[in-house]
N, C-alpha and C positions, 0 to 999 in steps of 0.2 A: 414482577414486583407490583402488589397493590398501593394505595395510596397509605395504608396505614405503613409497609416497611419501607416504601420510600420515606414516609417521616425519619423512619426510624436512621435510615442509612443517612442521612441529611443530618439529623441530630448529634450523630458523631465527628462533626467537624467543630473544629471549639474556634475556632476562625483568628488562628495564630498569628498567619498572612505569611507563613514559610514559602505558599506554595507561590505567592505574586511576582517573585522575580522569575519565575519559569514560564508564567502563563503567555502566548506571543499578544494574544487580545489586549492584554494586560500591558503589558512594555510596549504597545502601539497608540491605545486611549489615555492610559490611565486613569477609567472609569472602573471603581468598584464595582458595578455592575457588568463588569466584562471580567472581573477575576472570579477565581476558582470559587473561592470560598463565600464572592458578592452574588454568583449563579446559584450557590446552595441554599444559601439562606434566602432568596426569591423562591425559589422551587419551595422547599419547606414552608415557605409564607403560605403558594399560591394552594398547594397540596393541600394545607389546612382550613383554607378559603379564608383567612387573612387578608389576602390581597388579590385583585381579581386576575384572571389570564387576561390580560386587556397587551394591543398590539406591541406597546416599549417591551413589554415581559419576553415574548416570543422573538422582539430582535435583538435582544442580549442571547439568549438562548440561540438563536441562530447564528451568531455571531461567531460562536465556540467552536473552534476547529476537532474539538473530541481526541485532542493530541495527545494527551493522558501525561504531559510533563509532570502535571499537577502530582499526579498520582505517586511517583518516583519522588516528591519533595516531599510528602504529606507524610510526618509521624503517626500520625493515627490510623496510618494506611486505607482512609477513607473509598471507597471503590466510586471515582468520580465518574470513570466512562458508565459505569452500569446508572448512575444518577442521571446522567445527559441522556441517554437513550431512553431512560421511563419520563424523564423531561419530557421529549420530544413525541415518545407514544399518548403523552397525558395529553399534549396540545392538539396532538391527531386523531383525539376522541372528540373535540370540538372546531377545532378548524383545519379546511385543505391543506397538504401541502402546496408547497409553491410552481407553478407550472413546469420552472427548471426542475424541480424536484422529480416531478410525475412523468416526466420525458425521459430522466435520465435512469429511474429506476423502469421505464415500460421499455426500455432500446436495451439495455440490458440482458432483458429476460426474455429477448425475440432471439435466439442463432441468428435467422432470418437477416431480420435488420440489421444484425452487426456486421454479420458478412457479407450484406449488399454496399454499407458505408463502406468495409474495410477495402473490396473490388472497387469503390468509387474513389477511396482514396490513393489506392498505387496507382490509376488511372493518371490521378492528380499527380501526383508524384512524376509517372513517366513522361507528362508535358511538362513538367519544371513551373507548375501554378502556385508552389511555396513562395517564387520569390515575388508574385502577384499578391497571394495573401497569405501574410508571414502565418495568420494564427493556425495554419494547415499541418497538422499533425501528419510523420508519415508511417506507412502502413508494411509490414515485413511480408514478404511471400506466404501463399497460402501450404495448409499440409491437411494431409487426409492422415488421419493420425490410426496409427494399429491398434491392435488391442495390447501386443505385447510388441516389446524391443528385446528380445534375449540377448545376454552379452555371453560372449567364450568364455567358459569355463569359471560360469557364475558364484561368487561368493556371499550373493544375497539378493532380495528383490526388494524392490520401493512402487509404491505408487506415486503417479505423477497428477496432480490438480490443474487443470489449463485454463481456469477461469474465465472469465467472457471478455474481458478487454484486452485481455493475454493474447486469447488465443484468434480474437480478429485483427489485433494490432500489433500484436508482438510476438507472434512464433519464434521469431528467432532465436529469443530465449526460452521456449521449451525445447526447443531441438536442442540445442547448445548445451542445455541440459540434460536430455538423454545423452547425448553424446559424450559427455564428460562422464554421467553413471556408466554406461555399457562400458568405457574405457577402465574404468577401476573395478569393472569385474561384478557389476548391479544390473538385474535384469530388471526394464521398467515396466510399469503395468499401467494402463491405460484407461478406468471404467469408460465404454462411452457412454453413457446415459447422466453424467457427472452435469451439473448446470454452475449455474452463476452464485455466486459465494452467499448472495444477499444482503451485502455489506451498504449499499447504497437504498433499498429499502428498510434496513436498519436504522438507518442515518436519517430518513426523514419522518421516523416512528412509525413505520407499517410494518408490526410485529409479526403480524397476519401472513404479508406475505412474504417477510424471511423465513420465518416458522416454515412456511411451504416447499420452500428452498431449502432449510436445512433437513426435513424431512425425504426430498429428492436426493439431496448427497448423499445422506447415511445409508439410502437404501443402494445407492449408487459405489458405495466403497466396500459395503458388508462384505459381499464375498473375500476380498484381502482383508479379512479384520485382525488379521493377524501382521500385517507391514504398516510402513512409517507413510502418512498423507505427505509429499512432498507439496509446497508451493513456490512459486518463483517472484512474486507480488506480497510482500509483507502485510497491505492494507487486506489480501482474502485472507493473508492466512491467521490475520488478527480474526475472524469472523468465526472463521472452520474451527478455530480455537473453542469457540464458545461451544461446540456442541460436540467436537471430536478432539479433545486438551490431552490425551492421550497419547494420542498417533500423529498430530500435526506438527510440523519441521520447517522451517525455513530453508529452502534449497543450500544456501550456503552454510550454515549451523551442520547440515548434514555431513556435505562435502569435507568442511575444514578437518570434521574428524572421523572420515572415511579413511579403509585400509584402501593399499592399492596404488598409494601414489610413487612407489618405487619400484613400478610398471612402466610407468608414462615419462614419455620427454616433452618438457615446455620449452619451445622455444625463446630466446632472452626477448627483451625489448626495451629499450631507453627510449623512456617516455617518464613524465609527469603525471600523474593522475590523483586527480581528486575525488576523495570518497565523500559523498553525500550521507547522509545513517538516517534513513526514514524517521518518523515519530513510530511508527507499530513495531518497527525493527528496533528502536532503543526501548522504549516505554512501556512495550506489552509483550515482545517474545523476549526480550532483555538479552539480545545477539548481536548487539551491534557491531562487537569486533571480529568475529566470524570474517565478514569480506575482507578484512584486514587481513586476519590470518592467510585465506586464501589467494589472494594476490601477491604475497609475499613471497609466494611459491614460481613466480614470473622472474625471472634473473633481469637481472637492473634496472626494472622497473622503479622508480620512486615514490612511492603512496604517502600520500597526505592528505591529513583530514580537511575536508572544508572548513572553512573558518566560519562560528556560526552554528554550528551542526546539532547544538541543543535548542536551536528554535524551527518551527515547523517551517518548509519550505508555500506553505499556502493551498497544497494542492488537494487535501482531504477527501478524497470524493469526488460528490459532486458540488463541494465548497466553491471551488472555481467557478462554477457556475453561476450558483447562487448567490455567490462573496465575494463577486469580480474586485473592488476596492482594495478589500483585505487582502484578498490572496496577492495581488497582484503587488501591493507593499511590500508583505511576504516573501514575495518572491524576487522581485527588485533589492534585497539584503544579499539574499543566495549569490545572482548574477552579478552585486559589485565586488561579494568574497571571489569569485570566479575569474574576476579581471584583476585582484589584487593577487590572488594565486598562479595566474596565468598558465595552467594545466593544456598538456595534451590531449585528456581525455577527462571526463567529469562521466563520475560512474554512481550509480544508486540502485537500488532494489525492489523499488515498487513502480508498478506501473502506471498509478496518479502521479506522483510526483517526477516521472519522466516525460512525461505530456505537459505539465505544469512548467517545468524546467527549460523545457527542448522550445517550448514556447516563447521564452525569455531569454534564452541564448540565440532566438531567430529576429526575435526583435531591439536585438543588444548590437546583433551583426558579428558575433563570436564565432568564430569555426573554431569550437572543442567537438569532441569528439564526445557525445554519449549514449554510454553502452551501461546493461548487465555486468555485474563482476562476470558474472559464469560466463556470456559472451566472449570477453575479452580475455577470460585464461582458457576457453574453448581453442577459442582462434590461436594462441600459441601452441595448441597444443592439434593443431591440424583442420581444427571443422572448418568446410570451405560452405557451410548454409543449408548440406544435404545430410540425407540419414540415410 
C-alpha cells in the first residue's frame, strides 16, 4: 500500500468511536490517540504531511497491540490491521526499529540461534533455574521432524507448519498434533525448508524482509498445493493467511470438523479448564470456538471461557518486549480472571501469548496447568510426547 491508498483506506473511518470500547490501549489510557480510530486519523494526517512523524506519533503507534478488536466492531469494516502495518512500514522508511524489535525479528530468522536458546533453556529447566528466575520460559524436547508421518489407512493428507518459536519451544504441540491427525486417519506432510512466518518482521514494518520469508514458504509448500497449510500458533497462521488465505487452517478449526473421531477413545478427565481465545484466533481467522468444540469431546471435562477473553492478553509479538508496561497490565487482567476462575488447566492457542501467560502464572505463584487444546485432548487420547 502506497501513501496515496493508505489515504484512501484511512478515509474510510468516519470515526464513529464503535470501535473504543474494544480497543485494550483504549480501556487502559483513555487517550484518543491510543484508539482505533484516534491512530487513523494521525496516520491519515502524518501520510498527507499534515503533521510531522515526530517521536509522540510513533509512540501511539507503537503502543497498538495490532489485536484487530477494532476491526470486528467497525461498521465500515475499515481493514485497521493492514493500516497499522503500512503505519509502521511508513515509520521504517524513516526511522530504526527498536533494538527489541531488531533482536527479536534477527533470533527468529536464525534455526541456529533458536535452537541453541531452546538446548539452553531445557538445560535451565533440568536445574530448576525457573524458580531462581521466574521470567524463564520453559523449552519442550527436541524432534527431528520427517518429511512424512503416514497414518493406516489414510483418509486424507494435511500439511503441518512448525514455525520458529513452535518449533524451538514448543514441539509438543506439533507432535500432539501429528498425533491426533495420524489417529483420525490424516497423513501429515512436513516441507523442511518451510521457515519463520515473518509475523514479527511485519510487526516492526520490514516489509522487505517478510516479503522474503513469505516468498521462502510459498516455495516451501508448493509441491502440496493441493492440502490444507495446518498451523498450531494462531499469531503465524494470521501472517500465512496474508499470502496463502486459501490453504491456511488453524490446527483446531481443522480438527473440530475432521471425520474420524468415532475411531478414537478419549479418555474422561475432571478437571476445570480455562479457555483463553487469542486476538488472531477471534479477530482474523474468526474460530474462536473450534477449541471449544474440541475439548468438549473430553468426557467430564468442564470448559470455561476466561473471563475477559475479548481483551488481548498483552503478548503480541514482540509487544512484550517492546511494551513491557502495557503488556504486563495486560496481562495482570488475565492472571486475576485466572485466580477468580480457579481452573486446572488454563489452555490457549498461540504461542505468544503462552509465553506471555506462563510468565504471569510464575510470578502470580499459580500451579495451573498450561497447555495446547490439542496437547491436552492428545493426552487423553494416549500420546505420551513420542511419535
Amino acid at each position: 500500500m502506497n501513501h496515496a491508498s493508505l489515504i484512501a483506506e484511512t478515509g474510510r473511518c468516519v470515526a464513529c468511536g464503535l470501535c473504543l470500547p474494544y480497543c485494550p490501549t483504549y480501556r487502559k489510557t483513555y487517550s484518543e490517540a491510543d484508539s482505533p480510530r484516534g491512530r487513523i486519523l494521525l496516520t491519515q494526517a502524518v501520510a498527507q504531511g499534515a503533521l510531522p512523524m515526530n517521536q509522540r506519533y510513533i509512540e501511539h503507534i507503537d503502543l497498538c497491540l495490532a489485536c484487530r478488536a477494532c476491526e470486528r466492531a467497525c461498521p465500515n469494516h475499515v481493514h485497521f490491521g493492514t493500516i497499522i502495518d503500512q503505519a509502521r512500514a511508513m515509520i521504517r522508511e524513516k526511522h530504526a526499529p527498536s533494538l527489541p524489535h531488531r533482536l527479536a525479528a534477527y533470533i527468529v530468522s536464525s534455526p541456529a540461534l533458536l535452537h541453541a536458546g531452546a538446548a539452553a533453556l531445557r538445560l535451565a529447566n533440568m536445574l530448576g533455574l525457573q524458580k531462581v528466575f521466574k521470567g524463564l520460559p520453559t523449552a519442550s524436547r527436541p524432534y527431528r521432524w520427517k518429511a512424512s508421518y503416514p497414518a493406516p489407512a489414510a483418509q486424507g493428507e494435511v500439511t503441518l507448519f512448525l514455525g520458529c518459536l513452535s518449533n524451538a519451544l514448543d514441539t509438543e504441540t506439533l507432535a500432539a498434533s501429528v498425533f491426533v491427525l495420524n489417529r483420525l486417519g490424516y497423513t501429515v506432510r512436513i516441507p523442511s525448508t518451510q521457515t519463520c512466518c515473518g509475523g514479527l518482521h511485519h510487526q516492526a514494518g520490514d516489509s522487505a524482509g517478510a516479503a522474503a520469508l513469505d516468498e521462502r514458504n510459498q516455495e516451501a509448500f508448493s509441491p502440496f498445493d493441493s492440502l490444507p497449510v495446518l498451523t498450531v500458533a494462531s499469531g503465524c497462521g494470521t501472517r500465512l493467511l496474508e499470502f496463502m488465505p486459501q490453504r491456511v487452517q488453524d490446527i483446531n478449526a481443522f480438527l473440530a470438523e475432521a471425520q474420524g473421531w468415532e475411531t478414537v477413545q478419549i479418555k474422561p478427565l475432571q478437571a476445570r479448564i480455562a479457555l483463553h481465545e487469542p486476538c488472531t484466533l477471534r479477530n482474523v481467522f474468526k474460530t474462536a470456538a473450534a477449541p471449544y468444540a474440541l475439548l468438549q469431546r473430553i468426557p467430564d471435562a468442564e470448559i470455561r471461557p476466561l473471563p475477559g477473553n475479548g481483551q488481548c492478553c498483552g503478548g503480541a509479538g514482540s509487544y512484550m518486549l517492546t511494551q513491557p508496561a502495557m503488556a504486563n497490565s495486560l496481562r495482570d487482567d488475565k492472571i486475576a480472571a485466572c485466580i477468580q476462575l480457579a481452573p486446572d488447566y488454563l489452555v490457549t492457542s498461540n504461542i505468544g501469548c503462552t509465553l506471555h501467560l506462563a510468565n504471569g502464572l510464575n510470578e502470580a505463584g499459580l500451579k495451573v496447568k498450561l497447555v495446547h487444546p490439542v496437547v491436552l485432548l492428545a493426552k487423553q487420547m494416549g500420546f505420551d510426547g513420542t511419535l
